[in-house]
VOVEXRO-617330 format. One line per field, with one value per residue (C-alpha): residue number from 1; z, y, x. Coordinates in Angstrom, 2 decimals, decimal comma, always signed. Each point is the difference from the previous one (the first is absolute). Layout:
N
num: NUM|...
zz: Z|...
yy: Y|...
xx: X|...
END
This chain:
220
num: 1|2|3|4|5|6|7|8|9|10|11|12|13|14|15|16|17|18|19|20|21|22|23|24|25|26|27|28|29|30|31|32|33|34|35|36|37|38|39|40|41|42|43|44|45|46|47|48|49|50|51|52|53|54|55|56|57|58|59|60|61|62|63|64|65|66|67|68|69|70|71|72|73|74|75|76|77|78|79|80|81|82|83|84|85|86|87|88|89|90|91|92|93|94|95|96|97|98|99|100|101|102|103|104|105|106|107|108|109|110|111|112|113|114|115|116|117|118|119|120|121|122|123|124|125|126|127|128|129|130|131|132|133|134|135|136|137|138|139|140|141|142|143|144|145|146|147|148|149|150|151|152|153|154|155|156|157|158|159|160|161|162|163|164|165|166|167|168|169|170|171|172|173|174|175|176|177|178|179|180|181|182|183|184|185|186|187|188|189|190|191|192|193|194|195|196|197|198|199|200|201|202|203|204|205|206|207|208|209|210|211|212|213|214|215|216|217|218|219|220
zz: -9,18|-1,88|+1,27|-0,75|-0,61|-3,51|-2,74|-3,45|-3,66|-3,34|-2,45|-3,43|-2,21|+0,56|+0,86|-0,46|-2,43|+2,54|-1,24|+0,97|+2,18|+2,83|+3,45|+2,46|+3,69|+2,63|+3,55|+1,85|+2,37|-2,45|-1,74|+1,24|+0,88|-0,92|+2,20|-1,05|+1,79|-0,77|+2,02|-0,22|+0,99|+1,16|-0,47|+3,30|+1,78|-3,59|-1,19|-3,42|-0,64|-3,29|+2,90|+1,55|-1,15|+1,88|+0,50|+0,80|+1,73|+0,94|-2,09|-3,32|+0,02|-1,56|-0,38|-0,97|-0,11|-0,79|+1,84|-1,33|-1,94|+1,14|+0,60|-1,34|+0,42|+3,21|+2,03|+2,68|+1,99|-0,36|-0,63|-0,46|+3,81|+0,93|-0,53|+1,44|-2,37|+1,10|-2,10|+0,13|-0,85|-1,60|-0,28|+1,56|+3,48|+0,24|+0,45|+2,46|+0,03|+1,96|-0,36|-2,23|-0,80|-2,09|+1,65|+0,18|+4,07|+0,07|+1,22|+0,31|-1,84|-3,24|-0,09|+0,27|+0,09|-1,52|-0,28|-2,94|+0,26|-1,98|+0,32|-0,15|-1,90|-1,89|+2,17|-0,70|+2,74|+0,23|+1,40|+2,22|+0,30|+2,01|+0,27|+2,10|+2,41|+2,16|+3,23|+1,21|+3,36|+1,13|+4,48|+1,41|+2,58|+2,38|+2,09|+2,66|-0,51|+1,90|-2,04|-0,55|-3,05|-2,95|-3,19|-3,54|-3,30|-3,40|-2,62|-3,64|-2,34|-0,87|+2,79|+3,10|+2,27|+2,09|+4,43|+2,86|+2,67|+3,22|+1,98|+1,75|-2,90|-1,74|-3,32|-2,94|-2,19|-3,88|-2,23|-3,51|-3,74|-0,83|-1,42|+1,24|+3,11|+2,03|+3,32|+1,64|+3,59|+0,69|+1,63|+3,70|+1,81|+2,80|-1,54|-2,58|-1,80|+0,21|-2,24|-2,13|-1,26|-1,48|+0,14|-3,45|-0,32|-2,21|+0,59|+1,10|-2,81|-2,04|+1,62|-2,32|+1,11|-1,43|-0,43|+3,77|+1,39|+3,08|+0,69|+3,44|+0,41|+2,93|+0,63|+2,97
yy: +18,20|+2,43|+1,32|+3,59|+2,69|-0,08|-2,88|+1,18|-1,69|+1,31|+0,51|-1,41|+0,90|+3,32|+0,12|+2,25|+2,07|+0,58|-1,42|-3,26|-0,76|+2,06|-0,87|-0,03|-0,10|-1,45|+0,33|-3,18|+1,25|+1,29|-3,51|-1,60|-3,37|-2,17|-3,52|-3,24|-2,35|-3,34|-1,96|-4,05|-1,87|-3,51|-3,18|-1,21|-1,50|-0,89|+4,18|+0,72|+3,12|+1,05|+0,07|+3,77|+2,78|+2,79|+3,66|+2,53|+3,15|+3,08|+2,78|-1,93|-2,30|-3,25|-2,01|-3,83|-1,24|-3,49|-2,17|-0,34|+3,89|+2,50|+3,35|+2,49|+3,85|+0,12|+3,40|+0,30|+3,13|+3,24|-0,27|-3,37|-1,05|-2,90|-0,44|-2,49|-2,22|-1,73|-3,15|-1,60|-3,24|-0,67|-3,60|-2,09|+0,82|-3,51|+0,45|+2,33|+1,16|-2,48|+1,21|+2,20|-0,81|+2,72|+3,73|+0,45|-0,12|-1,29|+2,71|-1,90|-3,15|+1,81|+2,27|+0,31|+2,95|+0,98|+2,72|+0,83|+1,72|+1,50|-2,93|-2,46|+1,01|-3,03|-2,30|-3,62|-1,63|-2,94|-0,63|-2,88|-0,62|-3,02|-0,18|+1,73|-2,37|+0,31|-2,16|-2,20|+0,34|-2,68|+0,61|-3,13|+1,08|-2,08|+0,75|-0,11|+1,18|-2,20|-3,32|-2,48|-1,59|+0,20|+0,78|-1,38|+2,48|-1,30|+2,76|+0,43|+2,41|-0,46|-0,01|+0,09|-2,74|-1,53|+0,59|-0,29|+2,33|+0,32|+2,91|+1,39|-0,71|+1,99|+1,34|-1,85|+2,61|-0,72|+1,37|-0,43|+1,42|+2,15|-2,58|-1,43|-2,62|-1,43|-1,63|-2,39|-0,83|-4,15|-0,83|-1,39|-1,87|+1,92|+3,48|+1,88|+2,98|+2,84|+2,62|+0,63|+2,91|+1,95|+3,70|+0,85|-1,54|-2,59|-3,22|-3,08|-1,72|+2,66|+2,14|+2,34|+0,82|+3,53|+1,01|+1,05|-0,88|-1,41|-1,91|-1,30|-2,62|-0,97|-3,30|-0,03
xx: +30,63|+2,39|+2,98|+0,84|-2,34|-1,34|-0,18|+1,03|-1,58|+0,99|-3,01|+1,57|-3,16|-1,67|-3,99|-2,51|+1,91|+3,18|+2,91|+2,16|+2,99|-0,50|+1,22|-3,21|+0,64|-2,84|-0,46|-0,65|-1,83|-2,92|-0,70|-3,09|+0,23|-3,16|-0,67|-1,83|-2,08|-0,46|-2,96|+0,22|-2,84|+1,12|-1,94|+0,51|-2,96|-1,69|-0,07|-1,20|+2,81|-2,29|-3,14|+2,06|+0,73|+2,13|-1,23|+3,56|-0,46|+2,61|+1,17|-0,34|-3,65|-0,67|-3,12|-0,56|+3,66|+0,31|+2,39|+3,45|-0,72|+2,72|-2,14|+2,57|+0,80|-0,68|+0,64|+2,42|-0,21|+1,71|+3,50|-0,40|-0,81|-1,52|-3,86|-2,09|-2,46|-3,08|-0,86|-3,02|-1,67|-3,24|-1,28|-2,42|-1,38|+0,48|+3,44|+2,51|+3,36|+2,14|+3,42|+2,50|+3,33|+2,30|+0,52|-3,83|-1,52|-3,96|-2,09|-3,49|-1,59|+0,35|+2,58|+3,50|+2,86|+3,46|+2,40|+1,54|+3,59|+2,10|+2,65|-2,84|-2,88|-0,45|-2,34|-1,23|-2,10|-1,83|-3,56|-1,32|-3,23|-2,58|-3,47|-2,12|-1,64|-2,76|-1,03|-3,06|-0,06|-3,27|-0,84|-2,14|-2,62|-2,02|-2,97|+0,65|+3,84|+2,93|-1,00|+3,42|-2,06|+2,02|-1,86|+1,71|-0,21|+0,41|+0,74|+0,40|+2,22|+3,34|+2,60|-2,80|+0,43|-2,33|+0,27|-1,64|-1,09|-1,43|-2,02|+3,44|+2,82|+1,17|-1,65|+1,40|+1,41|+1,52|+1,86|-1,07|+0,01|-3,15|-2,91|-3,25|+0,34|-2,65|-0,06|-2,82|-0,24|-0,46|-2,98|+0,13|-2,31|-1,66|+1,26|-2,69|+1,95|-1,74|+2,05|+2,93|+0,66|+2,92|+0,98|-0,14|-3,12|+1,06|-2,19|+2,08|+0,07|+1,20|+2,69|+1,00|+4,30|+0,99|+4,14|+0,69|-3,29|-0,77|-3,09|-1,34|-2,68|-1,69|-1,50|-2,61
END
């Protein structure tokens, strides 16, 4: 901020063919001010920063900012009032937007806000991100319906455990990391199994787990 109505600087060396050592005053209140953002992409949660790159919209645009780049020259509005920026992420859709730390606000899984100010329009913020994970869920029917027998499940892929169900539990539902996982019912004495099917149509022994996907099998 300046106090007093005008700022004053003396031209020594003349320009353009004018000549030197003039006295030049300047309003204060017609100098643009110009912000900067600086997105950081932390490596929490095992994050690959060089894997992002950050995409800044507002008054001033710009595209495929790496993390740790300051995106300069960025417009505030007219008379230098605040203007709000959008920045967003592009990675993996293997990953989300956790959390953001800095003056920025998450907006979705992707994106994130800030205002820019004339007595703050330098902005650094920093980006959290964690995978995307999906669920199992696996439902254990028996005909007829009420049965107490429990029924044991042995399953492979990394971080799927085994359980047990019965006709009226609960559906065993998992959290996991996208990947392939498969899950095989034990045979019983006196029971024959006469389907299992999932609802992506993945076969047992194969379910494919997309980011944010959730797939239900049902054992009958």
């Amino acid at each position: 901020q300046w106090s007093g109505a005008s700022l004053h600087y003396r031209l020594i060396t003349g320009a353009c063919g004018g000549s030197g050592n003039k006295d030049i005053p300047l309003n204060p209140k017609q100098l643009t001010i110009l912000g900067t953002i600086t997105p950081i992409k932390s490596t929490a949660n095992g994050a690959n920063p060089n894997d992002w790159k950050f995409n800044i919209t507002g008054n001033t645009n710009i595209s495929n900012v790496a993390s740790g780049t300051t995106a300069e020259d960025l417009q505030l509005n007219t008379n230098n009032g605040d203007a709000v920026y959008t920045i967003t992420e592009v990675g993996s859709s293997d990953w989300i937007l956790d959390s953001v730390s800095g003056d920025c606000t998450k907006t979705s899984n992707t994106t994130a806000t800030v205002t820019l100010t004339k007595d703050k329009p330098d902005i650094t913020c920093t980006f959290v991100n964690k995978i995307n994970t999906g669920h199992i869920i696996v439902d254990k029917v028996t005909l007829p319906s009420g049965s107490t027998q429990s029924f044991n499940f042995t399953t492979t892929g990394t971080g799927y455990n085994n359980f047990s169900l019965t006709d009226s539990a609960t559906p065993n539902d998992q959290i996991l990391n996208p990947g392939t996982y498969s899950v095989t019912e034990t045979a019983l004495a006196g029971w024959d199994k006469t389907s299992a099917t999932c609802s992506d149509e993945s076969p047992i022994s194969a379910i494919s787990l997309s980011a944010g996907e959730t797939v239900t099998c049902t054992f009958v």
